[in-house]
C-alpha angles and dihedrals in degrees: 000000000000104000107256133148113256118216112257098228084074090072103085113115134147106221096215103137126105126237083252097049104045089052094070085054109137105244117219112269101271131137126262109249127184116267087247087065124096102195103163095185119185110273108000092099100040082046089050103055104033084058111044105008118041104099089031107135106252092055099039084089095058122086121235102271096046082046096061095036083062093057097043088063103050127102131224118236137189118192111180115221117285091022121118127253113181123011133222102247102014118117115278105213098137138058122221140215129206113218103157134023142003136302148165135213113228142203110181109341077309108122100220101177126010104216122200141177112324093031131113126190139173078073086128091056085036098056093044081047082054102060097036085071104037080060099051117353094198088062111135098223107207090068086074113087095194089066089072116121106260092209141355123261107205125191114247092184129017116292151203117198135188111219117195108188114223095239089054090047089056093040090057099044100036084104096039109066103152080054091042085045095051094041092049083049093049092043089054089049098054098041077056097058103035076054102059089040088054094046091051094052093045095051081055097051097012128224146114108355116226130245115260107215096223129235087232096062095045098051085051085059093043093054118021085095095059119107105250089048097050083071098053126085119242093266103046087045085050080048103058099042094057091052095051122101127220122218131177122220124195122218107288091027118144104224099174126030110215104227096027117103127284119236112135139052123215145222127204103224098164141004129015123284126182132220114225143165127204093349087312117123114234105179145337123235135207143190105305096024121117123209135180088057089125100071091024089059088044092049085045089061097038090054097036081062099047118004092208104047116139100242093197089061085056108092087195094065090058111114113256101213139354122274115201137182109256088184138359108309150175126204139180121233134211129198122213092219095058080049095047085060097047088049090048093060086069125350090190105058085039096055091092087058089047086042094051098041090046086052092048093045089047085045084048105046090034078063093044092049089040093049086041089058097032085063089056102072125217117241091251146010100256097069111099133211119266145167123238118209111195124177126223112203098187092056091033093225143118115242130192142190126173120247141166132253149211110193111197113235102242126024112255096212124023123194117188090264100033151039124214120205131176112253137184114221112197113196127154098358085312136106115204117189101227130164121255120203129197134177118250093212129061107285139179119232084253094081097050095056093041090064091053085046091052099042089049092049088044083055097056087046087049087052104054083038090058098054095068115102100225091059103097108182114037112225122208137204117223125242119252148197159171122247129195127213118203105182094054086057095279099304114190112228130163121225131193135166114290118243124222117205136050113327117224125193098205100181140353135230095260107044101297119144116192106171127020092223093140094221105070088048089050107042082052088049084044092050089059097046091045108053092042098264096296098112144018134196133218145122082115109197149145142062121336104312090336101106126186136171095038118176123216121219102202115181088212114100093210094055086065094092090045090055101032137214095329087067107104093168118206095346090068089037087068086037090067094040094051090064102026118105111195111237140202088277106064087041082064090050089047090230117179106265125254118259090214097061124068102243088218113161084355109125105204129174089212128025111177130161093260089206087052084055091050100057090041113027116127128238089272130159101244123211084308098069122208095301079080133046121156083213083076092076105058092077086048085066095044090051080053096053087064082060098047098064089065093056087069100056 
């Protein structure tokens, strides 16, 4: 054999004979060597196999390349009647495979298990050997006791045997992990079984009882490729796998309720499942894959933040879809809880594994909420896909869902930064007419998600603002958010809904004063009071008391980044003040007067220099109380700055 790759259409064979009947197969003309020889002539192996091995069992998992690569590496092999083929304490570093003859494992001069034509054996010395290597592929493995033949195998008859090394066996399937994966399965399952066949021949005419290759050992070599282990030391790897679970599923089988709590993570062994939601298919899976990580990621946070949290009372670890068994299957399972105490034993080293699975459940339930929209249809053709960011300012996080758009072709309104243009926005069966902004000018995605942060801080102020009697009409912020458009290389734009009626612009961000509503003044004058002098908001416009595009004055130089470029700090801060001419309204509110402006025939409670306050004013609460800091959205923009790197690619 000379090594070469055989073309995969040869490999079409219907296995129908009998054992019987395939050991009296005619072998090639070529001659009988000793077991001790490695002739490799050309064509004897590729002959053998396409012949006689190419839908056995332990090779119907590999794809055709891996398949004859397999081939390509195995050696020939002619053991005469009586000789012996494999011996009891010498290193067990091949497996071998039985073409021809007949042969019998023995303990003892006790013959535990005739083997005959289509069989293979030394796969107990072979898996050990296995994971030896996976650890530490330099590993000289005559220094491991435990590879040491556990019987002989002598041939009764002549033989002709296949013999696949160990380290050609790695270097064939290192690309192929769903194949490694199926033949290490099949491998475990057969030394199983040859083992309680061999125990139980032993207990009948006594003698040395065989060693089991555990479960254990060989799911450490199954799954110490994969991604999230990679990350793990030996011993938490060795860790996890102890503390999972196997189950076996039969065809038809429900695996995952969609709606029941989320506690456990799994881990496709064997077999194929699919994902689905409301008799939709998700996605297949396959041998090595995991599945359930969305609600396991979700009751990993919830009990992180309090170990004793009633998980059934969390909406999030609910499981997102069904996952059921399309064929016979066998899964791992692994419980948060057995997580939660590896974790424990040192959060920092542990942070990469929270920060992947975070990632994957993110990957997984992205696909759930994309196949769940894609099966509501836009009304044409000419809507594209998109991605919606919202921020939630109570929960201090970003959240997305996936729509489609119509973009108008020219913008109906241009300012000297940005552009405004007409857009549909489809969503659950439903199309809503909003506004979309871009700048005109090159910007970063910070900006973008900035104006989201300030509009969202200008609400909660609205709101406290709003719940002042005095306050007759009630103004409102509009919500705002970033889309992203995928098929225009992922362009950032914010929408927001689109306002009817005769658009006012009431102050500006430098002094500025353009109407003299009292509201708007007010609400700005309120904003500063009420947050202890530390911000204050303008730029007032919109229809009617539906504002949009606010700017935030902090007097905090760090906040600059959280509030952008329209941030003058204290200096706009005096800008407003210098124009700014207190009203009945925030009499009524009983806000502290304005130093620039002569208090003449004005009654108030409490008349202070406001830029005094702002040098020296303490880390109060403001009117707000504790339940509202602005502070609280700097870390909403840096959990957008993960986002944003994906943005780039």
């Amino acid at each position: 054999m000379d090594g070469s790759v055989l073309p995969p259409q040869k490999f079409v064979r219907n296995r129908s004979k009998s054992r019987d009947e395939s050991s009296q197969w005619k072998e090639p003309n070529f001659p009988l060597v000793n077991g001790d020889s490695d002739t490799t002539a050309e064509g004897p192996g590729a002959v053998l196999l396409e012949a006689r091995w190419t839908d056995f069992m332990l090779f119907q998992h590999l794809s055709p390349v891996n398949l004859n690569k397999c081939i390509s590496v195995m050696k020939p092999k002619i053991f005469e009647a009586n000789s012996t083929i494999l011996q009891k304490g010498t290193l067990g570093d091949c497996l071998y495979f039985l073409d021809v003859g007949v042969a019998g494992a023995v303990i003892d001069d006790k013959v535990i298990e005739v083997l005959g034509s289509g069989d293979f054996f030394g796969e107990i010395a072979f898996i050990s050997a296995l994971k030896i290597l996976l650890k530490n592929p330099k590993a000289t493995l005559q220094d491991f006791p435990q590879l040491q033949r556990v019987c002989d195998v002598r041939a009764k008859k002549e033989c002709r045997c296949l013999e696949l090394n160990v380290n050609d066996f790695l270097d064939v399937l290192k690309g192929d992990l769903p194949g490694n994966r199926e033949v290490l399965r099949v491998l475990r399952d057969f030394a199983d079984e040859r083992f309680v066949r061999a125990k139980k021949t032993v207990a009948q005419n006594g003698g040395l009882k065989p060693r089991r290759a555990s479960v254990l050992e060989v799911h450490q070599i199954q799954w110490r490729d994969l991604e999230l282990f990679q990350m793990l030391s030996e011993e938490d790897f060795n860790f996890c796998m102890s503390k999972m679970k196997k189950r076996e599923y039969r065809k038809g089988d429900k695996i995952v309720e969609k709606g029941t709590v989320g506690t456990s993570m799994f881990f496709l062994d064997a077999g194929t499942v699919n994902a689905n939601l409301d008799g939709r298919v998700l996605e297949d899976l396959k041998s090595g894959d995991i599945f359930g990580e969305i609600s396991f990621i979700a009751a990993v946070k919830c009990l992180l933040k309090n170990s004793n949290a009633r998980l059934k009372d969390h909406e999030e670890v609910q499981r997102v879809c069904d996952v059921d068994a399309s064929s016979d299957c066998s899964v791992l399972v692994f419980s948060v809880y057995d997580f939660l105490s590896m974790l424990k034993s040192n959060v920092q080293r542990h942070r990469d594994v929270l920060k992947f699975l975070k990632g994957y459940a993110e990957r997984r339930k992205a696909k759930v909420d994309k196949t769940t929209i894609h099966h509501c249809l836009p009304p044409s053709e000419d809507f594209e896909s998109a991605t919606c960011y919202s921020f939630s300012p109570e929960a201090n996080r970003w959240n997305k869902y996936f729509v489609y758009v119509k973009i108008a072709e020219k913008p109906f309104a241009e300012g000297t930064f940005r552009a405004c243009f007409k857009i549909e926005v489809f969503h659950n069966s439903s199309t809503v007419l909003k506004v979309a902004k871009t700048w005109k000018v090159k910007a970063v995605p910070n900006q973008y998600f900035q104006e989201v942060i300030n509009q969202a801080l200008a609400q909660q102020y609205a709101n406290e603002f709003n719940t002042h009697d005095c306050v007759k009409s009630k103004i409102c912020f509009l919500p705002m958010e970033v889309l992203r458009l995928h098929e225009r290389e992922n362009q950032l734009v914010t929408i927001e809904p689109l306002l009817e009626g005769k658009y006012v612009k009431h102050n500006d961000n430098y002094g500025e004063v353009g109407t003299e509503d009292d509201i708007p003044q007010a609400f700005s004058h309120f904003t500063w009071d009420a947050s202890s002098n530390r911000i204050l908001i303008c730029d007032i416009q919109g229809v009617d008391m539906y504002w949009t595009d606010p700017q935030i004055h902090s007097i905090d130089p760090s906040q600059e980044e959280i509030f952008g470029k329209g941030n003058f700090g204290l200096d706009g801060v005096k800008q407003f003040f210098h124009t700014h001419r207190c009203n009945s309204l925030c009499i009524k509110l009983g806000l502290s007067s304005n130093p620039r402006q002569k208090p003449a025939g004005l009654h108030r409670s409490h008349s202070m220099s406001v830029m005094a306050r702002s040098s020296s004013s303490e880390s109060g609460e403001g009117l707000l109380g504790k339940s509202w800091r602005e502070n609280s959205f700097k870390s909403g923009l840096k959990n957008f700055k993960a986002m944003s790197m994906s943005f780039r690619e």
